[in-house]
N, CA, C and O of each residue as an XYZ file, in Angstrom:
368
protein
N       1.793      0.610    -11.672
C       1.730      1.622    -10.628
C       0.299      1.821    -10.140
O       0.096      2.127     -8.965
N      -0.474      1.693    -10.812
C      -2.046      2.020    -10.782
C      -2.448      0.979     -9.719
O      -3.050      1.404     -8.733
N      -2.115     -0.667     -9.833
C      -2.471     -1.266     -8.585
C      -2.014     -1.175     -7.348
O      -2.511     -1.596     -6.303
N      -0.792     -0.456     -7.586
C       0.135     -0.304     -6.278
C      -0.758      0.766     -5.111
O      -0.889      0.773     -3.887
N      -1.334      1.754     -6.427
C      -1.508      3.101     -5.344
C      -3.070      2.873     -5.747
O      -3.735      3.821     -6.164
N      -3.658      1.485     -5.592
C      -5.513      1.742     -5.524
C      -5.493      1.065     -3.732
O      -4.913      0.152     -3.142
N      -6.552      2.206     -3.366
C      -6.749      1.879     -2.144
C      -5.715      2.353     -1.323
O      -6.006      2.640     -0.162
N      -4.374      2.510     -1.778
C      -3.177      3.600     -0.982
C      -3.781      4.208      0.514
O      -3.431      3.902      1.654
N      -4.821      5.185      0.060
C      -5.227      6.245      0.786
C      -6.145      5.322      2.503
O      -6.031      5.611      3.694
N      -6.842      4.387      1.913
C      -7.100      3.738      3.498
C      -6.097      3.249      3.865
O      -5.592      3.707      4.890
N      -5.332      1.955      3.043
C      -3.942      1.482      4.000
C      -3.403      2.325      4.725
O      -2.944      1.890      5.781
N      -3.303      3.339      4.530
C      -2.428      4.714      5.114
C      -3.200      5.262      6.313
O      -2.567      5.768      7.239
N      -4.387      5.197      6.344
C      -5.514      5.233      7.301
C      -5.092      4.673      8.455
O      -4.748      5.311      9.449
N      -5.115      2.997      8.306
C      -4.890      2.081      9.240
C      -3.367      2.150      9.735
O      -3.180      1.724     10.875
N      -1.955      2.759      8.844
C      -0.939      2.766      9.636
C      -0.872      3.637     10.221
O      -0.119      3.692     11.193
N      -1.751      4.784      9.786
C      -1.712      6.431     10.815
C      -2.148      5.552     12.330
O      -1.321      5.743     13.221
N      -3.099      4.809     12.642
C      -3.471      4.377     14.456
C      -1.948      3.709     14.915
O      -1.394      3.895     15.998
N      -1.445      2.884     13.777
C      -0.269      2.710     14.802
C       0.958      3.456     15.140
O       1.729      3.181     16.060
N       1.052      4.370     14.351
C       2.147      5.534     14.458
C       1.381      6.434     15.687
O       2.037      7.363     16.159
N       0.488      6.272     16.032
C       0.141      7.185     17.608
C       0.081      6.101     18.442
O      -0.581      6.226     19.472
N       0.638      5.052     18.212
C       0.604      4.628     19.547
C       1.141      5.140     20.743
O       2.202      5.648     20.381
N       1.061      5.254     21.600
C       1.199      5.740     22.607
C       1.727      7.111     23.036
O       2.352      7.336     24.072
N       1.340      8.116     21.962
C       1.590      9.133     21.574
C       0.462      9.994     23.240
O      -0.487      9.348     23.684
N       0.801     11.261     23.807
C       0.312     11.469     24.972
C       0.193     10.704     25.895
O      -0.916     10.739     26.428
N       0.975      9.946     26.344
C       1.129      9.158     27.162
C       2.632      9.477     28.182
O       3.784      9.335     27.773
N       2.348      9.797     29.157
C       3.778     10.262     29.938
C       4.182      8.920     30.638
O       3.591      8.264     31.496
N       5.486      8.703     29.941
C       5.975      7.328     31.191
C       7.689      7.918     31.265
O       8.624      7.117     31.254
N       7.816      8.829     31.309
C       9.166      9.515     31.855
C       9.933      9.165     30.921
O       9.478      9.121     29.778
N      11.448      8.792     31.206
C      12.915      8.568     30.699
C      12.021      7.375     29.595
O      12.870      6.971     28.800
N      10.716      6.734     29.305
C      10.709      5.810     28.086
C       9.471      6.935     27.183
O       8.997      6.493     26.136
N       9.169      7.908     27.521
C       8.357      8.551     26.578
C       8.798      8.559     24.864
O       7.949      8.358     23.996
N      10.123      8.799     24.577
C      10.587      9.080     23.656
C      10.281      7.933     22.949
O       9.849      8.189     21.824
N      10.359      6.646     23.241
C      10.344      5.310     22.799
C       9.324      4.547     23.223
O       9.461      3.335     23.389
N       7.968      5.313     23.484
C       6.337      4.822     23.839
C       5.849      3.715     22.246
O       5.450      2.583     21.973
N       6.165      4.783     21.702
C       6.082      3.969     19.927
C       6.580      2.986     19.716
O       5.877      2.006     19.469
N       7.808      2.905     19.733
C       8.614      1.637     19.403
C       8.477      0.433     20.554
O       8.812     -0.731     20.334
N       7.954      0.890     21.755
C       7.987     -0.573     22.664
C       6.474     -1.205     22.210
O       6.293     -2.339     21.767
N       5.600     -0.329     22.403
C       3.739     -0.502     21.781
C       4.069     -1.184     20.815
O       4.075     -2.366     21.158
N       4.463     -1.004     19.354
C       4.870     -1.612     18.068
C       5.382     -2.870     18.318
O       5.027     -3.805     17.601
N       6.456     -3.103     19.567
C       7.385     -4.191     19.350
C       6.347     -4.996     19.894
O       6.126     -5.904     19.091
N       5.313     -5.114     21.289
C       4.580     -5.594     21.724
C       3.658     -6.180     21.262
O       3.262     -7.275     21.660
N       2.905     -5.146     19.817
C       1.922     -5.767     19.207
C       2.143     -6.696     18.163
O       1.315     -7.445     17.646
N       3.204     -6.585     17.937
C       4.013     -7.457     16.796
C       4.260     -8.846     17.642
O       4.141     -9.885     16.994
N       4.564     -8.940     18.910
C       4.849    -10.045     19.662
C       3.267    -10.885     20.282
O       3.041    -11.994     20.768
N       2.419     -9.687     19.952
C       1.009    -10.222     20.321
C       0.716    -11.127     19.164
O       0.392    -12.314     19.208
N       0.914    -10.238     17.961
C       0.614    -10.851     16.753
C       1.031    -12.118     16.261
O       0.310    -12.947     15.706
N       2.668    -12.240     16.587
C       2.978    -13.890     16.636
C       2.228    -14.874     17.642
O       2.066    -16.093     17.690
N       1.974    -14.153     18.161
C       1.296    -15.318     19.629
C      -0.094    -15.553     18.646
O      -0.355    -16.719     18.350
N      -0.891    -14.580     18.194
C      -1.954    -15.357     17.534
C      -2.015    -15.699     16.351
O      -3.118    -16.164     16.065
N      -1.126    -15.662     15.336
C      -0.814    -16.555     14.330
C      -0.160    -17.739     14.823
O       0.156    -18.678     14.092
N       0.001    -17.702     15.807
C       1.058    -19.264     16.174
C      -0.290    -19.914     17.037
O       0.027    -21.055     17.371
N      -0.909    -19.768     17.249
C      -2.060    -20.228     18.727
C      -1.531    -20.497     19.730
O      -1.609    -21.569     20.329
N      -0.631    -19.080     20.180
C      -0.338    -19.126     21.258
C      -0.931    -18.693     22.603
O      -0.750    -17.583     23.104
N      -1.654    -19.681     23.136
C      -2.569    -19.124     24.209
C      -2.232    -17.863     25.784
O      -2.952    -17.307     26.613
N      -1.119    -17.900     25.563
C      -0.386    -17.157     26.771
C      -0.151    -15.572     26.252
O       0.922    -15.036     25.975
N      -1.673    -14.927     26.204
C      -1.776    -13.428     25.872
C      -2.753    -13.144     27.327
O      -3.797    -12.555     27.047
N      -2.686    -13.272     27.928
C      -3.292    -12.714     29.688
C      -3.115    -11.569     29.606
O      -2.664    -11.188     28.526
N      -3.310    -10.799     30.395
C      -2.786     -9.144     30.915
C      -1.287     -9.378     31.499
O      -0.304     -8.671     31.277
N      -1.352    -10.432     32.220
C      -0.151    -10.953     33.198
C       0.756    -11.330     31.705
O       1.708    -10.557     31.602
N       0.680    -12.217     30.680
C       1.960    -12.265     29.552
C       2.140    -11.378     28.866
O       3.207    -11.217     28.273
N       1.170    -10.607     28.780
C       1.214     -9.105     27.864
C       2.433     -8.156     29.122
O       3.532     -7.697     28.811
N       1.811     -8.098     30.448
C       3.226     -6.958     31.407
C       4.239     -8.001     31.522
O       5.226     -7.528     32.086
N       4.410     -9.329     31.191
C       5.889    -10.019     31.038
C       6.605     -9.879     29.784
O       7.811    -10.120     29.732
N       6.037     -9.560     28.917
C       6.446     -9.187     27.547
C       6.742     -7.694     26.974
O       7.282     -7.114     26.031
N       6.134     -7.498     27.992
C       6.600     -6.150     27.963
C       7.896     -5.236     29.052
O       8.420     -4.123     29.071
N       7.945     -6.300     29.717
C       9.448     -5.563     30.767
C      10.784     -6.383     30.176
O      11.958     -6.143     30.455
N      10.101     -7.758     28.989
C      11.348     -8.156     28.694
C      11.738     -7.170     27.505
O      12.928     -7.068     27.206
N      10.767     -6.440     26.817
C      10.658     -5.836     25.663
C      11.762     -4.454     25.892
O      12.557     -3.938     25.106
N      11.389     -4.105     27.441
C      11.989     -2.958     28.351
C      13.443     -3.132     28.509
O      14.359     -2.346     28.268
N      13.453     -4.579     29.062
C      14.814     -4.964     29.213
C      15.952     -4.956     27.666
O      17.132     -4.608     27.617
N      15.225     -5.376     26.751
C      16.149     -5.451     25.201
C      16.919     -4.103     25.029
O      18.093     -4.064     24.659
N      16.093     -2.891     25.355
C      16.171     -2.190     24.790
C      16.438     -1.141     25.843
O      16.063      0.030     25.896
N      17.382     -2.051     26.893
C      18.062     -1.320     27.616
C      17.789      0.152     28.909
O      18.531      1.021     29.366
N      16.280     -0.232     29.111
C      15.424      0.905     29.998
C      15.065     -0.002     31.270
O      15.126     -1.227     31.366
N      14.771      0.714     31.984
C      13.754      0.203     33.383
C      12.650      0.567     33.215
O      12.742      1.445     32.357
N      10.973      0.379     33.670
C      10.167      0.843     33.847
C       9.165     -0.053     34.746
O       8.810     -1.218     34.568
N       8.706      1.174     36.119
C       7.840      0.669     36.572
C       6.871     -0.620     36.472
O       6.815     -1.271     35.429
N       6.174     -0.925     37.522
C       5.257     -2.054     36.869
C       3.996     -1.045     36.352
O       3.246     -1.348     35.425
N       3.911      0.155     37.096
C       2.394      1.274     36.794
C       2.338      0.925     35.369
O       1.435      0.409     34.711
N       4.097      1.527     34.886
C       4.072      1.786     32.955
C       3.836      0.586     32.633
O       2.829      0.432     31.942
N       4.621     -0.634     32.987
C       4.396     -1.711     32.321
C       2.753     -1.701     32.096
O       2.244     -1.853     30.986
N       1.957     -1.485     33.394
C       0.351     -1.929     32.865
C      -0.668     -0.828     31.483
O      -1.566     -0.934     30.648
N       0.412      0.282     32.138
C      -0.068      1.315     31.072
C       0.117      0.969     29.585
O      -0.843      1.010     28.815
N       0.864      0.763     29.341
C       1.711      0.337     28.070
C       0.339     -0.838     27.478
O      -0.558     -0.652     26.655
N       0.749     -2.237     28.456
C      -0.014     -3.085     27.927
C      -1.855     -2.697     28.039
O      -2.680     -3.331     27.381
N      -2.046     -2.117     28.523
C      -3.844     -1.368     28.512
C      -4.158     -0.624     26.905
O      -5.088     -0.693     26.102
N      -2.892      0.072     26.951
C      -2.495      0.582     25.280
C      -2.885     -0.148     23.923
O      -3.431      0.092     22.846
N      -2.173     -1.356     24.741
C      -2.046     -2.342     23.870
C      -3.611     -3.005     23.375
O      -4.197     -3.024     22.292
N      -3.913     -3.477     24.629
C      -5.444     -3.530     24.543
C      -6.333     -3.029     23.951
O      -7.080     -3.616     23.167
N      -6.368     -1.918     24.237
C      -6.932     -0.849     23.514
C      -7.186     -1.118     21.994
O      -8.194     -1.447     21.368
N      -5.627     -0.801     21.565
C      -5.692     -0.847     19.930
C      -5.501     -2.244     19.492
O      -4.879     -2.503     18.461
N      -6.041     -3.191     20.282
C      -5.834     -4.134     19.229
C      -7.807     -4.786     19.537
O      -8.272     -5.694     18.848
């Protein structure tokens, strides 16, 4: 148990930034689910650069993100789409 919970207290640090993702951020009817699209996005960023996948632009980041929109059954602007992915930017 002792190795489990050394260092606990920063890991927990670093998942507190991604649990605000996009926390104050108004994008209407997808506010509720700002978190979970940010999360799904950076996770899809993240395969792209463990794989060397060169197609992370601003332009594949807002295509990955309206298909991300589309899964999960919402519409959103292209404004949000850029908002979202600027987000993204941001924290990564």
């Amino acid at each position: 148990m002792d190795e489990a919970s050394t260092g606990l207290y920063e890991r927990l640090k670093k998942t507190a930034a991604i649990s605000r993702l996009g926390q104050g951020m108004d994008l209407g009817e997808l506010n509720d689910y700002t978190h979970q699209i940010a999360l799904y996005l950076l996770l899809k960023v993240f395969y792209r650069e463990i794989n060397n996948n060169l197609q992370r632009t601003k332009n594949d980041l807002i295509e990955m993100t309206a298909q991300i929109i589309e899964e999960m059954k919402f519409t959103a602007s292209n404004e949000q789409l850029e908002r979202l992915v600027i987000l993204i930017q941001r924290a990564g």
